[in-house]
C-alpha positions in Angstrom: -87.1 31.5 -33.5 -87.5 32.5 -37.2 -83.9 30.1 -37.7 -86.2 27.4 -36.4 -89.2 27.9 -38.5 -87.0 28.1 -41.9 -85.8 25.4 -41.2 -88.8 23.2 -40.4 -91.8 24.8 -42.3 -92.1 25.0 -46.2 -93.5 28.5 -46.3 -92.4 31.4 -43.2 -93.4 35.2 -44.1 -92.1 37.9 -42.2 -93.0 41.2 -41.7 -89.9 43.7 -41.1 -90.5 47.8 -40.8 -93.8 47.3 -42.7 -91.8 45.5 -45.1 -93.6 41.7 -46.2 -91.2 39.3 -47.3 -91.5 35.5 -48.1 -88.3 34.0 -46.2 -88.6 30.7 -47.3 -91.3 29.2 -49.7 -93.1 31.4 -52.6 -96.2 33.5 -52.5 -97.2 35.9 -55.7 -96.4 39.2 -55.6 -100.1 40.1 -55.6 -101.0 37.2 -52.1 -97.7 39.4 -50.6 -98.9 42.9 -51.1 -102.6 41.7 -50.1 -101.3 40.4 -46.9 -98.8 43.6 -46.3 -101.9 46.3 -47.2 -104.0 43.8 -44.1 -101.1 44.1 -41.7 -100.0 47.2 -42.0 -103.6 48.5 -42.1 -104.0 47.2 -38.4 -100.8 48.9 -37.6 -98.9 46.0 -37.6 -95.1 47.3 -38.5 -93.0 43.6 -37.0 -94.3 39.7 -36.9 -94.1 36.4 -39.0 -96.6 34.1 -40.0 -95.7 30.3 -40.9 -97.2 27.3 -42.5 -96.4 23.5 -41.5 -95.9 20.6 -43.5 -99.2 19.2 -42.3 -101.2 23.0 -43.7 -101.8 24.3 -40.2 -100.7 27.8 -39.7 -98.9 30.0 -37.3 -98.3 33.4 -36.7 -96.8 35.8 -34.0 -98.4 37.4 -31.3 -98.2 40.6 -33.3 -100.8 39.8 -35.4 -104.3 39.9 -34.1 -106.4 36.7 -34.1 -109.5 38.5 -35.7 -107.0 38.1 -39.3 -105.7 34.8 -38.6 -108.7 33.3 -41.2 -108.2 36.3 -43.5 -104.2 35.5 -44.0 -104.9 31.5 -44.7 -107.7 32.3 -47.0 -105.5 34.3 -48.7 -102.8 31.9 -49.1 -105.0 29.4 -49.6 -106.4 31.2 -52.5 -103.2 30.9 -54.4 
């Protein structure tokens, strides 16, 4: 599914073996770590997270719903 998303969003994240990275779009360095330290602090170690044209966000089932408004107020913040 991540093909579909970097095709079709303008910003997909992923996180790979606790490892954040900004597939397509741009994030700073500083949004990315934040984001990592929140995931990975949950225990998170795999998932993606993706914004759509229109601002509305997505994210895997991986990551918990209780930080679905931390993550866009982070992004947002940028």
């Amino acid at each position: 599914m991540i093909w579909w998303l970097k095709l079709t969003c303008p910003l997909v994240i992923e996180l790979h073996d606790r490892k954040l990275t900004c597939r397509k779009g741009r994030l700073p360095s500083s949004t990315l770590r934040e984001i990592s330290d929140l995931l990975v602090d949950e225990g998170i170690s795999k998932g993606h997270l993706w914004m759509q044209g229109n601002g509305r966000f997505g994210f895997s089932s991986s990551i918990p719903k209780h930080q679905h408004q931390r993550i866009r107020n982070l992004v947002a913040s940028t």
